[in-house]
LUMKEKE-744746 format. One line per field, with one value per atom (N, C-alpha, C, CB): x, y, z. Coordinates in pm, whole numbers, plus 50000, padded with zeros to 5 digits. Glycine has a CB too. Layout:
BEGIN
east (X / ...)
north (Y / ...)
up (Z / ...)
//
This chain:
BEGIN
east (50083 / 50000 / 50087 / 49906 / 50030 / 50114 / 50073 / 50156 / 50171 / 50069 / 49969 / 50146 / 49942 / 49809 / 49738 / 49804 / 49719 / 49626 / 49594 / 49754 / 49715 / 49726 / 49682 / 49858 / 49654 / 49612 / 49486 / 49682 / 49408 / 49289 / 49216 / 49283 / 49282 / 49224 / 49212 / 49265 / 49309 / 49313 / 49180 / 49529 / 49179 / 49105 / 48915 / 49155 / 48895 / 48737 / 48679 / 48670 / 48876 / 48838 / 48869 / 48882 / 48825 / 48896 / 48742 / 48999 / 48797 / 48615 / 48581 / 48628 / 48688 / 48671 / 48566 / 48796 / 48575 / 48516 / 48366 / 48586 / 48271 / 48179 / 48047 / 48199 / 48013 / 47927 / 47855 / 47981 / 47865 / 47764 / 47786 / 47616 / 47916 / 47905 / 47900 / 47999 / 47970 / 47965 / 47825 / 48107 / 47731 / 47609 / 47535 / 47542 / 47610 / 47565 / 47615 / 47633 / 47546 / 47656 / 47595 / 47667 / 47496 / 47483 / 47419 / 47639 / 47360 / 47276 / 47361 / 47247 / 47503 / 47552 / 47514 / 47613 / 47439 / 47379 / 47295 / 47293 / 47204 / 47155 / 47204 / 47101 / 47307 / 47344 / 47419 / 47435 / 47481 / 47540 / 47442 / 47554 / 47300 / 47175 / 47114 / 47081 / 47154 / 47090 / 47211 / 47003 / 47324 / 47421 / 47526 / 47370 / 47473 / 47565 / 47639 / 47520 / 47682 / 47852 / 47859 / 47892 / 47993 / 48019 / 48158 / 47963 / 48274 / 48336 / 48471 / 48298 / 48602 / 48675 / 48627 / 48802 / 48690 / 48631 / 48485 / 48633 / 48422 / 48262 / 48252 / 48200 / 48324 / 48303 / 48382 / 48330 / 48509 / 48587 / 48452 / 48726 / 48415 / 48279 / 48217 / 48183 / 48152 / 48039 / 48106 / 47961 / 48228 / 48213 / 48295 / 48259 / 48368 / 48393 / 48275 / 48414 / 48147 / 48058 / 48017 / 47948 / 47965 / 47950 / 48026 / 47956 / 48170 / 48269 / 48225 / 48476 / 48228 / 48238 / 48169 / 48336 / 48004 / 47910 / 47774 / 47924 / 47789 / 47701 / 47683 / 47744 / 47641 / 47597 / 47791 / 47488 / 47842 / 47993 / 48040 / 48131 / 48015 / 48049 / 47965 / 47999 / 47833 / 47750 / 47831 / 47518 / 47870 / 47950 / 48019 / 48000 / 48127 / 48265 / 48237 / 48342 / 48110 / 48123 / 48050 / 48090 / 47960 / 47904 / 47998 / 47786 / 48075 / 48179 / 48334 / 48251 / 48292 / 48373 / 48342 / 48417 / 48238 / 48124 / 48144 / 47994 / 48114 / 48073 / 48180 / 48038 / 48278 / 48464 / 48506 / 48603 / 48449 / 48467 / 48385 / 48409 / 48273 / 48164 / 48138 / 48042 / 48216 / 48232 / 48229 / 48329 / 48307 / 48256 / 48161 / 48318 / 48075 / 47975 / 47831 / 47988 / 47753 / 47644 / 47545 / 47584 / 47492 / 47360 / 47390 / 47255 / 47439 / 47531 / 47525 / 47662 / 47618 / 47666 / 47529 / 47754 / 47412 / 47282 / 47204 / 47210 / 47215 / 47130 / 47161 / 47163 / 47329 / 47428 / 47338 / 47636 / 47367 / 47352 / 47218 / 47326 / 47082 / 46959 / 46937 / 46918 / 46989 / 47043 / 47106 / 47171 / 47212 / 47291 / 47198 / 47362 / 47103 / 47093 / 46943 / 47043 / 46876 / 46764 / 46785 / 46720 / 46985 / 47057 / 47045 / 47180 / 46932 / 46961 / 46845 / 47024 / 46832 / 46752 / 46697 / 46860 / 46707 / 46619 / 46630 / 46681 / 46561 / 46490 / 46654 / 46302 / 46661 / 46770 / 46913 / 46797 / 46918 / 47093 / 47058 / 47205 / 46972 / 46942 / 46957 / 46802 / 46908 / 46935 / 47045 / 46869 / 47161 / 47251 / 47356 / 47249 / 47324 / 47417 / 47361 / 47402 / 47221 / 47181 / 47206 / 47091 / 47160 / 47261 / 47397 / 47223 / 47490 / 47600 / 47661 / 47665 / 47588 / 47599 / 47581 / 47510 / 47477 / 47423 / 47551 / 47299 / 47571 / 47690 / 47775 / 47740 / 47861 / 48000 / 47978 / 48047 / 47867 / 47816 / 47841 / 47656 / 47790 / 47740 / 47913 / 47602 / 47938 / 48130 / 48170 / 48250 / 48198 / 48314 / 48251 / 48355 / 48155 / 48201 / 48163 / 48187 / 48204 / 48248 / 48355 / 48195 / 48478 / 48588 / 48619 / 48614 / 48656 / 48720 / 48643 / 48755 / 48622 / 48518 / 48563 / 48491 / 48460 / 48519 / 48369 / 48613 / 48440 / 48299 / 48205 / 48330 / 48305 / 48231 / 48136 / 48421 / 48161 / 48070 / 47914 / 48172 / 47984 / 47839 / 47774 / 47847 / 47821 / 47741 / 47673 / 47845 / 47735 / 47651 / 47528 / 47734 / 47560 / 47474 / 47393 / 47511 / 47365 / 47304 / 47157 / 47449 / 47211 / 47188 / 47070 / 47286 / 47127 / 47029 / 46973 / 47111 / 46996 / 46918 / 46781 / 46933 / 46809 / 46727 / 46715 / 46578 / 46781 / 46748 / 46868 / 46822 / 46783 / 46899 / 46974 / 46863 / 47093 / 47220 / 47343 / 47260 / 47357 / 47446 / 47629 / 47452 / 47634 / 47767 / 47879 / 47780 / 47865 / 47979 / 47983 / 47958 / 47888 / 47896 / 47978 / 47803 / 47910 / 47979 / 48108 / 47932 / 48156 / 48310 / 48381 / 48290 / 48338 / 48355 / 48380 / 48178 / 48255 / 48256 / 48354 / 48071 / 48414 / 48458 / 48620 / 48373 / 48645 / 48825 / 48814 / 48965 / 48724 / 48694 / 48793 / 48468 / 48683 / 48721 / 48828 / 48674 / 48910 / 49032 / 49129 / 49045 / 49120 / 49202 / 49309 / 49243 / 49217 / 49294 / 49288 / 49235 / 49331 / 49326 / 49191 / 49491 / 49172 / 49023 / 49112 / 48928 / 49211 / 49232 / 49259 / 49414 / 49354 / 49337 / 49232 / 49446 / 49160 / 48990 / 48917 / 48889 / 48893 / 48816 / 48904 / 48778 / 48982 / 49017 / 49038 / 49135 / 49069 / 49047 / 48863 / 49109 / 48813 / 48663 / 48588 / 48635 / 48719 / 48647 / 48695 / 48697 / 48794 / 48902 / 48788 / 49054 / 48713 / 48663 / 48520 / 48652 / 48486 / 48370 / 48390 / 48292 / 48498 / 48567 / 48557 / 48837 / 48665 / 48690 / 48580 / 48767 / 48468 / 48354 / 48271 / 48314 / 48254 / 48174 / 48288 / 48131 / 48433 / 48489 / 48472 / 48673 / 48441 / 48416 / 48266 / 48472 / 48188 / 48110 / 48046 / 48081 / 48159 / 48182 / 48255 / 48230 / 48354 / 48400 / 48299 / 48456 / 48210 / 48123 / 48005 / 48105 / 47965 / 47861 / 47878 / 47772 / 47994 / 48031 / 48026 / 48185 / 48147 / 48221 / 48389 / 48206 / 48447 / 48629 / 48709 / 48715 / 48831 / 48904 / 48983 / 48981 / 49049 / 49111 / 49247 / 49127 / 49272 / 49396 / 49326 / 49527 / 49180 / 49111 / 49053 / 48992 / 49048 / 48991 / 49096 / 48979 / 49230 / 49326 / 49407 / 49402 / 49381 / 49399 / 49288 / 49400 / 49200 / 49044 / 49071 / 48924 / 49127 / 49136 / 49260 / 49157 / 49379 / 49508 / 49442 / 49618 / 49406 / 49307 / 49237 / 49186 / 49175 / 49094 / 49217 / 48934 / 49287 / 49345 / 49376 / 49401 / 49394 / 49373 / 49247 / 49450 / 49160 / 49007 / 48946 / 48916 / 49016 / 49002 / 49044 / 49043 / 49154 / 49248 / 49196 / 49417 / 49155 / 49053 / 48974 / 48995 / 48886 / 48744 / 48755 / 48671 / 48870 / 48904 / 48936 / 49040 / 49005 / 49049 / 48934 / 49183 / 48837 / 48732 / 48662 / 48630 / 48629 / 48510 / 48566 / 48456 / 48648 / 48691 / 48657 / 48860 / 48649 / 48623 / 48401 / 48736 / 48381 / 48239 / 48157 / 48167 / 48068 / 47942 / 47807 / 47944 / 47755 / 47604 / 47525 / 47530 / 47521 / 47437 / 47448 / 47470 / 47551 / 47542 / 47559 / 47612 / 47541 / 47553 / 47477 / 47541 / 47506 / 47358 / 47423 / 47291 / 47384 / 47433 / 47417 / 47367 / 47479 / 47445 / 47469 / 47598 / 47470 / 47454 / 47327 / 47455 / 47261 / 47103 / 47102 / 47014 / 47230 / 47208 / 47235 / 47217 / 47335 / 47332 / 47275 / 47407 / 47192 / 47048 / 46906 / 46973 / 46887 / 46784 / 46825 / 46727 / 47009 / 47007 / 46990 / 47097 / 47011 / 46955 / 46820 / 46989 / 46721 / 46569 / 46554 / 46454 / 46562 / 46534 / 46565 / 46600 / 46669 / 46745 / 46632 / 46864 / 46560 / 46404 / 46349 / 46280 / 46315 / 46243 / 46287 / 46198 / 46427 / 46492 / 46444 / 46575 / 46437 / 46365 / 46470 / 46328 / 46603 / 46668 / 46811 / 46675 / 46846 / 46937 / 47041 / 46886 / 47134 / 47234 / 47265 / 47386 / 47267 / 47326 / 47138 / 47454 / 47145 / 47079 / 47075 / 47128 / 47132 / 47126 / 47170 / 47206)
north (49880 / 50000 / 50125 / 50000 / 50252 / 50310 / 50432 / 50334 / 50538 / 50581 / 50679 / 50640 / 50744 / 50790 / 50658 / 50808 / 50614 / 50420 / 50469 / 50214 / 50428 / 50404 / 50532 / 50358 / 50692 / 50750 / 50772 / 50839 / 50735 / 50719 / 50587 / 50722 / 50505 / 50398 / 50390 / 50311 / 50544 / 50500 / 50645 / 50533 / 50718 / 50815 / 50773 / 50891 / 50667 / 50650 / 50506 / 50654 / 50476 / 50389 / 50423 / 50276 / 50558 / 50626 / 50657 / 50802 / 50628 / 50696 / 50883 / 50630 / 50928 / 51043 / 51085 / 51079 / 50975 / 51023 / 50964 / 50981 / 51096 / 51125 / 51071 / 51233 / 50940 / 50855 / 50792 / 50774 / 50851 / 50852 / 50699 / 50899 / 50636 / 50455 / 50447 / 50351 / 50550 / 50483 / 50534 / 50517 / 50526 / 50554 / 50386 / 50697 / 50328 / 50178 / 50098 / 50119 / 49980 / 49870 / 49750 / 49894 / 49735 / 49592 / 49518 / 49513 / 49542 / 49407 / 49413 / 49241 / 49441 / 49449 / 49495 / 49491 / 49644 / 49723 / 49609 / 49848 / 49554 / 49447 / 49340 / 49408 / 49274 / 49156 / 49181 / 49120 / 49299 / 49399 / 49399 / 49550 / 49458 / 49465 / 49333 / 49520 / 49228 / 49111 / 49011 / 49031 / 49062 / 49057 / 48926 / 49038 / 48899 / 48770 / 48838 / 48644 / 48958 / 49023 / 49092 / 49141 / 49081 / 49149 / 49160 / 49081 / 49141 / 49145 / 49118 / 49093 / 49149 / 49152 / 49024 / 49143 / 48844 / 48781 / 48791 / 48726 / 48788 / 48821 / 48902 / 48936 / 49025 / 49112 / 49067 / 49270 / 48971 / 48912 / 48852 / 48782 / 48737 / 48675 / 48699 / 48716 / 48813 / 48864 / 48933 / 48974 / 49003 / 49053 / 48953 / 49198 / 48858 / 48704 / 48675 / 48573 / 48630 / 48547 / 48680 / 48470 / 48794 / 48912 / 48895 / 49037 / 48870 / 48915 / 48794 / 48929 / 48649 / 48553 / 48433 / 48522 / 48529 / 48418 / 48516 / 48266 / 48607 / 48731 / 48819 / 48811 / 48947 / 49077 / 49103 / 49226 / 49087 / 49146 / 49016 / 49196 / 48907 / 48782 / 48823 / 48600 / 48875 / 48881 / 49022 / 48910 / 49159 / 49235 / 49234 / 49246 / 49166 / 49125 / 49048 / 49046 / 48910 / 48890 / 48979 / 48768 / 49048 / 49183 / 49284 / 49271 / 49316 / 49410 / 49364 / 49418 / 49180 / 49162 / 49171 / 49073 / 49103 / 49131 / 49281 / 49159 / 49340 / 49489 / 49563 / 49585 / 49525 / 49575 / 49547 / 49440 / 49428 / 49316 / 49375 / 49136 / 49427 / 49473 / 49636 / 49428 / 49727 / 49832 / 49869 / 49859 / 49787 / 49803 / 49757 / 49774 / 49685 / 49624 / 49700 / 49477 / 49781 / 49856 / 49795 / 49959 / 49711 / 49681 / 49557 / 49643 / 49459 / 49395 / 49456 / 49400 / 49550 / 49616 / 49658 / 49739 / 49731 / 49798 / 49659 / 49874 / 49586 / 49465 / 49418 / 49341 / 49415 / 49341 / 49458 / 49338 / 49583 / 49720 / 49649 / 49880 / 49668 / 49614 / 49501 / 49589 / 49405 / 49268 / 49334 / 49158 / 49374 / 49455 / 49488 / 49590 / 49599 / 49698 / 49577 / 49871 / 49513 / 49407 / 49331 / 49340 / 49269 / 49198 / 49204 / 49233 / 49226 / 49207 / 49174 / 49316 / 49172 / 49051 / 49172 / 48890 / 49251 / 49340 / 49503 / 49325 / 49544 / 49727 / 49793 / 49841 / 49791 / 49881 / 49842 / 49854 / 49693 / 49692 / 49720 / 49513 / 49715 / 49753 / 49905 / 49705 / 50007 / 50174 / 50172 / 50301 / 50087 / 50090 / 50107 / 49987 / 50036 / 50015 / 50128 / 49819 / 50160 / 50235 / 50356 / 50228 / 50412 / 50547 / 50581 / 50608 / 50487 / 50514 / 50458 / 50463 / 50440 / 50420 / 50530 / 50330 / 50599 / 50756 / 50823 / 50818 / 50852 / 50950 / 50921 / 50954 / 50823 / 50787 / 50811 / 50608 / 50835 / 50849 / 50984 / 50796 / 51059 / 51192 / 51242 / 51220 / 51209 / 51312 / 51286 / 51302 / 51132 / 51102 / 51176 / 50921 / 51170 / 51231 / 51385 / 51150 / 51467 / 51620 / 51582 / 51685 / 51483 / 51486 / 51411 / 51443 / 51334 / 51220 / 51199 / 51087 / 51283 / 51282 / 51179 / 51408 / 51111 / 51010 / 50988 / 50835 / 51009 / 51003 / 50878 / 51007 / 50788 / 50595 / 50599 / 50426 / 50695 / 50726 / 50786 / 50892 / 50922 / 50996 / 50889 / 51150 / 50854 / 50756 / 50673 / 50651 / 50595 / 50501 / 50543 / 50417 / 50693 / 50760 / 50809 / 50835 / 50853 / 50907 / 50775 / 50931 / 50666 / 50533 / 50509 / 50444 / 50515 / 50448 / 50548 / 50352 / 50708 / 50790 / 50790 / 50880 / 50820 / 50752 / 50621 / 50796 / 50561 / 50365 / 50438 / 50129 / 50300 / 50315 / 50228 / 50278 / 50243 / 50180 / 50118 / 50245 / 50016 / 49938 / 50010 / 49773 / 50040 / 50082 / 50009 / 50045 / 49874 / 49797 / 49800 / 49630 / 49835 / 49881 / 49932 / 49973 / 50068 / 50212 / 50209 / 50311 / 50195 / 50163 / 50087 / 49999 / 49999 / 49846 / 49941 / 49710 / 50012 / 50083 / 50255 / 50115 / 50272 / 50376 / 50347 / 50439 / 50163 / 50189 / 50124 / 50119 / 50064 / 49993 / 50129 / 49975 / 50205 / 50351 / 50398 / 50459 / 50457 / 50497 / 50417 / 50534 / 50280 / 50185 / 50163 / 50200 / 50127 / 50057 / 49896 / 50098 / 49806 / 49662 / 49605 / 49584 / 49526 / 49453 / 49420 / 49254 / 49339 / 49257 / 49428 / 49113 / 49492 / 49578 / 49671 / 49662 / 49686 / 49747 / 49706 / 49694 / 49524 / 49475 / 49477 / 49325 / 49432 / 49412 / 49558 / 49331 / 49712 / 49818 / 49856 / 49927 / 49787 / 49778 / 49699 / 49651 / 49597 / 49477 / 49508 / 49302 / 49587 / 49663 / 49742 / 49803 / 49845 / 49952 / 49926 / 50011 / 49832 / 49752 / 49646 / 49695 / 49624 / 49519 / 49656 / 49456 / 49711 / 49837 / 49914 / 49941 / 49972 / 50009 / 49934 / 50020 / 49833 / 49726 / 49702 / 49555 / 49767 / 49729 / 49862 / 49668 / 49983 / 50045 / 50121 / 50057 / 50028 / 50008 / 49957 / 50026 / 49837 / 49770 / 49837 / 49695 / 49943 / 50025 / 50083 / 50088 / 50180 / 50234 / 50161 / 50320 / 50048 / 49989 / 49876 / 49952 / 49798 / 49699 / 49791 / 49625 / 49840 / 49909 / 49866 / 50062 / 49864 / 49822 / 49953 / 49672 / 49895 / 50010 / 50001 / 50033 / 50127 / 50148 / 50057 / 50273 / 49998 / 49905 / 49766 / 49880 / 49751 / 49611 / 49589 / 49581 / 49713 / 49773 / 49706 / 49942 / 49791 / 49759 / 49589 / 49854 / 49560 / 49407 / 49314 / 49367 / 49360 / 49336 / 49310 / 49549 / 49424 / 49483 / 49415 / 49679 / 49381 / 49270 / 49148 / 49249 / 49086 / 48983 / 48930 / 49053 / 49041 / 49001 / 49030 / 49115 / 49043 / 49033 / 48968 / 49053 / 48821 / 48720 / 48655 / 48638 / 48703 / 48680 / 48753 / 48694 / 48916 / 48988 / 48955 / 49094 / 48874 / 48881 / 48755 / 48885 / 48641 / 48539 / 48525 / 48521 / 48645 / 48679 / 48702 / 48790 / 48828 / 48906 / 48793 / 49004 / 48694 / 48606 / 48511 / 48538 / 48495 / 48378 / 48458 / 48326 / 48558 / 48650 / 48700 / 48782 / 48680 / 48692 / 48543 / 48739 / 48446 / 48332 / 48326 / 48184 / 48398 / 48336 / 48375 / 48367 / 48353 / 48314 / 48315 / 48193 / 48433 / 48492 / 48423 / 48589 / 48293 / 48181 / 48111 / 48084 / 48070 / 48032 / 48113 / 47948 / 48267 / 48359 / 48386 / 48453 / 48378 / 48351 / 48386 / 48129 / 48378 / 48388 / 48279 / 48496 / 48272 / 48128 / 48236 / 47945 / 48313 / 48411 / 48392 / 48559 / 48299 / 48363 / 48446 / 48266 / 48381 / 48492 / 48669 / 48444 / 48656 / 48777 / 48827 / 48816 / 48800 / 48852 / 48879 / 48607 / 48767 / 48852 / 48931 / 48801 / 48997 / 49055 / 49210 / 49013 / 49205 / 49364 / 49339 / 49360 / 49216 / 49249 / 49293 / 49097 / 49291 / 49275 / 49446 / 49140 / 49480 / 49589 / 49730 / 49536 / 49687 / 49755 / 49793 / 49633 / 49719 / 49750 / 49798 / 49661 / 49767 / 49834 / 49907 / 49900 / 49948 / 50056 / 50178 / 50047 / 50145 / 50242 / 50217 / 50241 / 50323 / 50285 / 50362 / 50274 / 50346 / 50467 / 50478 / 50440 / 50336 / 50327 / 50329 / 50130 / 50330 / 50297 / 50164 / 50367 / 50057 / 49933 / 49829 / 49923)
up (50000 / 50000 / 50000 / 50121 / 49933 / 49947 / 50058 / 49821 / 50082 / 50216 / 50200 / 50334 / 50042 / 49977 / 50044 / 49782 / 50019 / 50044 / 50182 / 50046 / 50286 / 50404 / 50514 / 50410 / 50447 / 50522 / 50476 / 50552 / 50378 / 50358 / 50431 / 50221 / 50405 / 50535 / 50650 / 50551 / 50701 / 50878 / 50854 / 51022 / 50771 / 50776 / 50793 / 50644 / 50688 / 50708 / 50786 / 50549 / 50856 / 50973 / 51088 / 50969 / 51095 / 51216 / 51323 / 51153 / 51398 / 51497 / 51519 / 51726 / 51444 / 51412 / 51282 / 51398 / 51188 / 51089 / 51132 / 50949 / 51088 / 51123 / 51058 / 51126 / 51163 / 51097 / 51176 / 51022 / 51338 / 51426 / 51467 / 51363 / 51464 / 51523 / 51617 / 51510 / 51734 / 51858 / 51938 / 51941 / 51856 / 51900 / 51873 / 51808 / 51858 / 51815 / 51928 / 51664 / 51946 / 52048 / 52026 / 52234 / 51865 / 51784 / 51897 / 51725 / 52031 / 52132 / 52209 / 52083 / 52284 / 52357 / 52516 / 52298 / 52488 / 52582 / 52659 / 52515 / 52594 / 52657 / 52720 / 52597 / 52706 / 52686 / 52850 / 52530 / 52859 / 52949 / 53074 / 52876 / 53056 / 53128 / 53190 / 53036 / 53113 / 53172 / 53243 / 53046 / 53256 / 53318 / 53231 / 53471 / 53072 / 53037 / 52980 / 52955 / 52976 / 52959 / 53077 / 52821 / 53156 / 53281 / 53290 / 53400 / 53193 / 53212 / 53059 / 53319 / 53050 / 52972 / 52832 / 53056 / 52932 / 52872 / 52761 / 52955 / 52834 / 52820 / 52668 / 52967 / 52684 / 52522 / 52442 / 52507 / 52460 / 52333 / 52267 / 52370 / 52380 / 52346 / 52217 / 52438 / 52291 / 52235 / 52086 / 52349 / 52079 / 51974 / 51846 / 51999 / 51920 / 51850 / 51774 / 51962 / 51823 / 51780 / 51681 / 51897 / 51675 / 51578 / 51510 / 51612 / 51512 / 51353 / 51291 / 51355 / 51380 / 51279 / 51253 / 51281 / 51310 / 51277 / 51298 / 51389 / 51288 / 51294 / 51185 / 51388 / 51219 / 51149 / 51107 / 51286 / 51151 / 51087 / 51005 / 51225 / 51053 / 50913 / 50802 / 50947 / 50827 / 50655 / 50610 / 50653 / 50675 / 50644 / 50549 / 50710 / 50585 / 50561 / 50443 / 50679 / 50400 / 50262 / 50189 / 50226 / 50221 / 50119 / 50090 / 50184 / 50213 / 50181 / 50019 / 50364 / 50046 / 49949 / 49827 / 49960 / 49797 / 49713 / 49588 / 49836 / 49722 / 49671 / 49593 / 49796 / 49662 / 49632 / 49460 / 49751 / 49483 / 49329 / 49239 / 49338 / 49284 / 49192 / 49141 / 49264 / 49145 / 49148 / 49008 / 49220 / 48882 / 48747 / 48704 / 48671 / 48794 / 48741 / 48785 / 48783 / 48717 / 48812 / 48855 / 48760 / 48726 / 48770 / 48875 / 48638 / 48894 / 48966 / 49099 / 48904 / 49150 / 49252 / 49348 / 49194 / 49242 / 49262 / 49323 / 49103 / 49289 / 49317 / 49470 / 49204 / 49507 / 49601 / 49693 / 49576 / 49691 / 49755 / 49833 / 49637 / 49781 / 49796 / 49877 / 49687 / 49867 / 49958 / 50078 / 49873 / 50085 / 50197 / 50294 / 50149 / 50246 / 50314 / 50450 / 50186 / 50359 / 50384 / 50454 / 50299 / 50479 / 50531 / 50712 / 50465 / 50758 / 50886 / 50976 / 50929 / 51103 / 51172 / 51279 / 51249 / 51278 / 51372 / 51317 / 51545 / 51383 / 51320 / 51353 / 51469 / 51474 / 51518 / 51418 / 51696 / 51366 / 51334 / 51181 / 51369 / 51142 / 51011 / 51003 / 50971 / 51181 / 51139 / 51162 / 51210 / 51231 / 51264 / 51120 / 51353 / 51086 / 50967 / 50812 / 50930 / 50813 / 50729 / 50718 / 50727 / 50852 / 50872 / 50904 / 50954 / 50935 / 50912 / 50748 / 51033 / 50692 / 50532 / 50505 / 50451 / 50469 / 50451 / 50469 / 50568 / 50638 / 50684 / 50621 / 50812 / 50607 / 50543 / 50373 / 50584 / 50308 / 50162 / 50190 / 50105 / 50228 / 50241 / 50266 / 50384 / 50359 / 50402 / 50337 / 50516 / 50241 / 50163 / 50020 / 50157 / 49998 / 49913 / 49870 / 49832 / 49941 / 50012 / 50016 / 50154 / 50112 / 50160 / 50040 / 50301 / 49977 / 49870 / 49787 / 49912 / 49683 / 49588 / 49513 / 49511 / 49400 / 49276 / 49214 / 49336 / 49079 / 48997 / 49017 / 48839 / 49009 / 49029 / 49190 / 49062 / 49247 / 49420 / 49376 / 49546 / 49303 / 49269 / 49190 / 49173 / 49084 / 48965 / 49063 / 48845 / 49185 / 49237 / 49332 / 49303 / 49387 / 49463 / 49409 / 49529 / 49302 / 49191 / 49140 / 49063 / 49111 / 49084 / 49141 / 49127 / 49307 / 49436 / 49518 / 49544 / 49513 / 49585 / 49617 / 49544 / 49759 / 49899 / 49895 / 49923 / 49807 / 49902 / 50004 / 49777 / 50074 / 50206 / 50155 / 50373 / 50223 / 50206 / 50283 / 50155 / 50295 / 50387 / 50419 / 50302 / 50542 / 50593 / 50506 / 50753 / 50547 / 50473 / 50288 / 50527 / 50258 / 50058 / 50038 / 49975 / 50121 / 50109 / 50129 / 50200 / 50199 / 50283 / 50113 / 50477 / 50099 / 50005 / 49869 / 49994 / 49877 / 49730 / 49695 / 49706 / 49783 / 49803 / 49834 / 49902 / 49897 / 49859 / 49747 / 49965 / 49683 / 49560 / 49419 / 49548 / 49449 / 49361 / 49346 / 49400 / 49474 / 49494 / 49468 / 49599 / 49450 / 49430 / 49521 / 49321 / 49669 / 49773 / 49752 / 49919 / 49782 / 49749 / 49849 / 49789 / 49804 / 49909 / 50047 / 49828 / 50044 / 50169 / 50291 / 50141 / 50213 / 50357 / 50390 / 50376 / 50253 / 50267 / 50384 / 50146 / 50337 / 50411 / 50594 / 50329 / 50618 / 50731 / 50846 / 50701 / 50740 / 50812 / 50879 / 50707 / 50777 / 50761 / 50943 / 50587 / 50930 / 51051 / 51185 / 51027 / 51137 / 51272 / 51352 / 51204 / 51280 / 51293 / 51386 / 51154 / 51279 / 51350 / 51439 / 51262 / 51460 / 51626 / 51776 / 51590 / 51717 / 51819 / 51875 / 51755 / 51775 / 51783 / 51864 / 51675 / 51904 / 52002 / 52127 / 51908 / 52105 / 52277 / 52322 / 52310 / 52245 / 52278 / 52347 / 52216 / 52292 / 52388 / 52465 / 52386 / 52536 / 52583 / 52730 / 52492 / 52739 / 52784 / 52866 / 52702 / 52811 / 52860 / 52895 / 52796 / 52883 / 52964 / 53055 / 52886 / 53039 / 53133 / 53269 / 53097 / 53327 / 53226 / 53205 / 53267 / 53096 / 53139 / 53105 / 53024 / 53194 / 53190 / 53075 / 53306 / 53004 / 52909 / 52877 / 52921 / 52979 / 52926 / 52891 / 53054 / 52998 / 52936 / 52790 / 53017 / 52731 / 52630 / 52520 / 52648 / 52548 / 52479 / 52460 / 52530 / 52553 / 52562 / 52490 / 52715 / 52509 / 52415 / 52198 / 52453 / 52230 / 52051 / 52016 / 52014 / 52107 / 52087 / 52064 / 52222 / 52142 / 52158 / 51997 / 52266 / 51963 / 51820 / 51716 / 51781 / 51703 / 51586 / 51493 / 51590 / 51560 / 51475 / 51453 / 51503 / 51539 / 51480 / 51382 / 51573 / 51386 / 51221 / 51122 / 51196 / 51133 / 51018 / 50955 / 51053 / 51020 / 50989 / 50911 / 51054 / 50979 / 50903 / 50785 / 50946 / 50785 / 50679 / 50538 / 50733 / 50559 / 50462 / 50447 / 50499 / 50519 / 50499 / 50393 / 50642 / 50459 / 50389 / 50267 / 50478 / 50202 / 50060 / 50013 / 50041 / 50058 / 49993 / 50000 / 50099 / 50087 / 50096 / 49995 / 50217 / 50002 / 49878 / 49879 / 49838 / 49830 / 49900 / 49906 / 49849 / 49783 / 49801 / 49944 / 49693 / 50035 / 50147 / 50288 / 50135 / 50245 / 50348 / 50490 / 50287 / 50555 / 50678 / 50841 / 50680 / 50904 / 51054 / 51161 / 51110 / 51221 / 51366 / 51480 / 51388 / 51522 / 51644 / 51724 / 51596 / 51735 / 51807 / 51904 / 51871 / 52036 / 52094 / 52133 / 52147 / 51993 / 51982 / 51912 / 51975 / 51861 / 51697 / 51847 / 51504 / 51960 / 52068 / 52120 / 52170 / 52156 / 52220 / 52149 / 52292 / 52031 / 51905 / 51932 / 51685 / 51935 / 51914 / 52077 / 51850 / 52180 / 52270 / 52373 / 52291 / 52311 / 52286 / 52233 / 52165 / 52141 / 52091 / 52228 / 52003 / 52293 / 52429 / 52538 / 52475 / 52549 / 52673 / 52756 / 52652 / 52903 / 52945 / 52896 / 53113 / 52981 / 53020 / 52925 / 53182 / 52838 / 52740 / 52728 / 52627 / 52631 / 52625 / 52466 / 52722 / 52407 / 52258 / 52177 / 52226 / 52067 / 51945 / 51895 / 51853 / 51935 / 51901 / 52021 / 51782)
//
């Protein structure tokens, strides 16, 4: 990569860029509330079974998908549509829709490219899946998939210890030991999910798919998902 590449990747996988994630915590908040996360262990757990048998395993092969499909429109438009439909409760579906939007909307103000507008242009107001966008945008610039996708899974790993942090709650070095911890569970994903195949795409999480529906009802909350 070169470091044009490499500061655009840390740039729209940065929790700076403005896309409203850590307003998300994917069923966690709950899971937290009913006391079956309480601790360090506990959120590897939880965000283990998310990267790689969850809402971030179907990610990660749409995100590959999408990357591959960037010359292809009607193709891509179709994947987009699937994406966005791709999920098992109200909240991870706004979860991921509106931070699709946001990251559509800054990037391209901040990193314009004609192949972005053409696709925004295309699908205006469908909603649209976080991981596309992301997918379809280092697609453009011509970053490579493998470190696309895996800055992609980083973002969305960190993003769940982070709020994990604030609702357990752990302290900032458990945090950091947390995000060491997954690295070879990203880097995993990252290489599976270039091999997977929408025909057999699906999730085995149940209990983290009740803890997003369940999450709907909450009394007392802090995140959006």
């Amino acid at each position: 990569m070169t470091e044009r590449d490499l500061h655009r990747l840390l740039a729209w996988s940065s929790p700076a860029y403005p896309t409203g994630g850590f307003s998300y915590s994917h069923g966690l908040e709950w899971a937290v509330e009913t006391g079956a996360v309480h601790g360090l262990d506990d959120v590897l757990d939880y965000v283990t079974a998310v990267l790689t048998r969850g809402g971030g395993w179907v990610d990660a092969v749409l995100f590959a998908h999408a990357w591959r499909l960037l010359d292809h429109p009607a193709a891509l438009d179709v994947l987009a549509r699937r994406a966005a439909a791709f999920r098992g409760s109200a909240e991870t579906a706004l979860e991921s829709r509106q931070q699709g939007a946001a990251f559509l909307q800054v990037t391209r103000k901040a990193w314009p490219h004609p192949a972005i507008d053409a696709f925004a242009a295309r699908n205006d107001r469908a909603p649209l899946a976080h991981s596309v966008i992301f997918a379809i945008t280092c697609a453009a610039h011509g970053i490579a998939l493998n470190p696309s996708l895996y800055a992609y899974l980083h973002a969305f790993a960190t993003g769940l210890v982070s709020a994990g942090v604030r609702l357990v709650p752990l302290g900032q070095t458990q945090a950091q030991i947390a995000i060491a911890r997954l690295a070879t569970t990203i880097a995993e994903v990252c290489t599976a999910a270039q091999e997977g195949q929408l025909a057999d795409l699906g999730t085995a999480a149940p209990a983290a798919e009740l803890c997003c529906l369940h999450h709907e009802t909450q009394y007392t909350r802090l995140f959006r998902s």
